[in-house]
N, C-alpha and C positions, 0 to 999 in steps of 0.2 A: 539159561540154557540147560536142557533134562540130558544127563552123561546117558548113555545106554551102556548095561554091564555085562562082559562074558563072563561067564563062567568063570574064569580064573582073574577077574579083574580083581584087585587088591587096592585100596586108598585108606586113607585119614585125610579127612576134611576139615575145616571149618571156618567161620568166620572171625574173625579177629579184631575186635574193635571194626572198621569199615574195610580192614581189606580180606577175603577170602583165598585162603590157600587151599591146595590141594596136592599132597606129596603121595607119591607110588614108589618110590625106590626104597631096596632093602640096603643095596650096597654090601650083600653077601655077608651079614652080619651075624653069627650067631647068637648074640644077646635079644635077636627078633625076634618077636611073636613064639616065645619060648612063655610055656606053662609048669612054672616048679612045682610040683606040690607032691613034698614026701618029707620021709623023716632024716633029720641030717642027729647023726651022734657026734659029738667031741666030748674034754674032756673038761672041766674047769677044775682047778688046783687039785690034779688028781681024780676028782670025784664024775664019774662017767653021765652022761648027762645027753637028752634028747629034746629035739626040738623041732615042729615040725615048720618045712619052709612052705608057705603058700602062696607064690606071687607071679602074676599074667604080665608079661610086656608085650607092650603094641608099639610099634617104630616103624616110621615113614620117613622120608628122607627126601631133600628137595632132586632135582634131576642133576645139580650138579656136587649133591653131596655136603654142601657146607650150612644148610638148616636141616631142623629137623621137627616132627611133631609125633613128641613118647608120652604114651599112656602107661602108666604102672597101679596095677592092679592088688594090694596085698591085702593077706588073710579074709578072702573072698569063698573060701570050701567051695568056689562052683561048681565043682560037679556034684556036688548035695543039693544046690536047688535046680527049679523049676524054671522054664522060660515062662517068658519074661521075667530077667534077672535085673531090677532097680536095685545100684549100688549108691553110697554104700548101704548096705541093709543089717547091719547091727555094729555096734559101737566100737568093735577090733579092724572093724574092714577102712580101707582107705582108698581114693582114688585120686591120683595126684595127674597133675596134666604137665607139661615141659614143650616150652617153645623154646629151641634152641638157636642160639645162630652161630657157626662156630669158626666166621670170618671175624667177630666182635671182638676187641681188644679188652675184653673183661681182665681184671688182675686176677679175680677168683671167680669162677663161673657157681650163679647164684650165690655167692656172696655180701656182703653188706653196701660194694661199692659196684654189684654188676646194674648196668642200668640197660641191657640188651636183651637179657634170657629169661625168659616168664617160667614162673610156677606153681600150681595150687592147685588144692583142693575142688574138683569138679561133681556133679553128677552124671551118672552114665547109666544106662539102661543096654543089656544086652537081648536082641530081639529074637533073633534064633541063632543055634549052633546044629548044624548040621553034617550029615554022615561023617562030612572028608574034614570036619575039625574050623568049617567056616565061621567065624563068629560076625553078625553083623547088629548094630546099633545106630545108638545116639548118643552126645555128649553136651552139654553146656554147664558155665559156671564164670568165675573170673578168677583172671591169674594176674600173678605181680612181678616185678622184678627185683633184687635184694636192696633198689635205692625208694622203692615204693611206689613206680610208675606201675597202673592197672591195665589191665584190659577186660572189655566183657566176648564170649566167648559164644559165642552163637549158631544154630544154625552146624553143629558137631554132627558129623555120620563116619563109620568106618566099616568095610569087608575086609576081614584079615585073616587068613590059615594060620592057626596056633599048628604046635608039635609042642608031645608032654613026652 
């Protein structure tokens, strides 16, 4: 079944092993679809010290809140390249994927004994970013959970409003 998209329609998709999700909710989160990328200073033993932060979150949320599907994007410089943006595209950049569930009785979420929460290394392609900051793509890869149960990941698409 083809979604038809307004203008302000916002998702993370994909398929999951055989089931297909699809989450729309922010759940009024400020750690969403937030783009850092600036210089942060601190100090280390005295000695004043800079560093620059570069990292995209993408976060979807099921409708009632307790899954979730986060994209984190780090040391990506994107606004230095071109569209189409094939990540990761040199050896600092990372693109990690998190299916969360956060009904799961994990003792440590993605830890050595979580056998609920996925997490890993994908590839993503950002297709365009446009005027009002809309970034839309593609995702696939496979993700695991901290007891080593896998999934393959397919069939990834996301429209999501960053703010930098």
């Amino acid at each position: 079944k083809k979604v038809l998209l307004k203008p302000t329609d916002e998702f993370i998709e994909a398929k999951f092993g055989d089931e297909f999700m699809r989450y729309t909710s922010t759940l009024s989160n400020p750690f969403n679809n937030q783009y850092y990328n600036d210089t942060v200073e601190y100090m280390i033993n005295g000695i004043p010290t800079q560093t620059v932060q570069d990292q995209l979150n993408l976060l979807r949320h099921s409708d009632n809140g307790r899954k979730s599907i986060e994209i984190y994007i780090l040391q990506a410089a994107l606004t230095k390249d071109q569209i189409p943006i094939n990540l990761p595209h040199k050896t600092t950049c990372a693109v990690e994927l998190q299916l969360r569930d956060y009904d799961a009785n994990a003792q440590s979420t993605f830890g050595p004994s979580d056998d609920v929460n996925y997490k890993g290394d994908v590839q993503l392609t950002i297709e365009s970013w446009d005027d009002n900051n809309y970034l839309e793509g593609n995702f696939s890869g496979n993700i695991s959970t901290g007891t080593g149960k896998g999934l393959n990941v397919s069939e990834g698409k996301f429209r999501v409003q960053i703010f930098y």
